[in-house]
C-alpha positions in Angstrom: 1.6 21.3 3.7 4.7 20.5 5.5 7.6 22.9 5.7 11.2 21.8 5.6 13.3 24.5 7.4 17.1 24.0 6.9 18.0 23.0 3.7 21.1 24.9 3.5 22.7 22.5 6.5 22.1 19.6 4.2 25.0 18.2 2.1 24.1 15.6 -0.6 26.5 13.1 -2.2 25.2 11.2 -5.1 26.7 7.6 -3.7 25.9 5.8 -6.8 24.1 6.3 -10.4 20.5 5.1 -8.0 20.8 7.3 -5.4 22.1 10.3 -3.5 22.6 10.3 0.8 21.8 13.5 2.8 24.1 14.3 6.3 24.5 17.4 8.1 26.6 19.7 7.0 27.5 20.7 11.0 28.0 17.2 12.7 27.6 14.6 9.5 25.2 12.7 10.8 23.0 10.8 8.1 20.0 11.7 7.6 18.2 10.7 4.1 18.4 8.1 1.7 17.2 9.3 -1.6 16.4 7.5 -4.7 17.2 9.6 -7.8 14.7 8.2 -10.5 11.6 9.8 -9.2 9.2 7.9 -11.8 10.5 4.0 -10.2 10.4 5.2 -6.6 8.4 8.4 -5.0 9.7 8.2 -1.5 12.7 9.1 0.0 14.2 7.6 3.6 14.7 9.3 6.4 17.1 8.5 8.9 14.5 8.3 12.2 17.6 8.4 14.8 17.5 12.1 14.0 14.2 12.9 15.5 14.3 14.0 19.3 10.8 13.5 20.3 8.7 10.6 19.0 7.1 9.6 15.8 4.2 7.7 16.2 5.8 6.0 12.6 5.6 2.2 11.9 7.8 -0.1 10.0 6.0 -1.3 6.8 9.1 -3.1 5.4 12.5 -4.1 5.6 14.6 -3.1 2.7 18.4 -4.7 1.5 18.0 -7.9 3.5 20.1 -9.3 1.3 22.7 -7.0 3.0 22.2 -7.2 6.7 24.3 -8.3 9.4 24.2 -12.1 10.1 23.7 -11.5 13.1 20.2 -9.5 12.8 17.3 -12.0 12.6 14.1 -10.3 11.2 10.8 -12.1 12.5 8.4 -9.3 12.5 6.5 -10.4 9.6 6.8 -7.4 8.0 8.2 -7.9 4.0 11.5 -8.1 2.8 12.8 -6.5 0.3 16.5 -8.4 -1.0 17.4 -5.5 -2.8 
């Protein structure tokens, strides 16, 4: 089972009815992106800048599209989620 060790340097803020954001409670940094209605959506996102060492972890989509930068162009192939 994994073991998450330092919950009490997390602060939340619920940043809209759909979600709540994780930082740091020492240097603010961002950390998690987490859905609040656990029965639509049973992940949460992790911010992967804040890992030192690496993670072996692939992309399997894009999400908010809709939303990015015009000057990002996504041609990975990967999905995209608009929303």
């Amino acid at each position: 089972a994994l073991t998450i060790q330092g919950a009490e340097n997390i602060t939340w803020f619920q940043s809209s009815e759909k979600v709540r954001r994780g930082f740091c409670a020492k240097c603010g940094a961002s950390l998690f992106f987490d859905p609040l209605d656990k029965d639509k959506h049973d992940w949460i996102g992790v911010s992967m800048g804040a890992f030192d060492t690496p993670t072996r972890t692939e992309l399997s989509l894009h999400m908010f599209v809709a939303e990015k930068g015009d000057y990002y162009e996504i041609s990975d192939g990967l999905p995209q989620n608009q929303h």
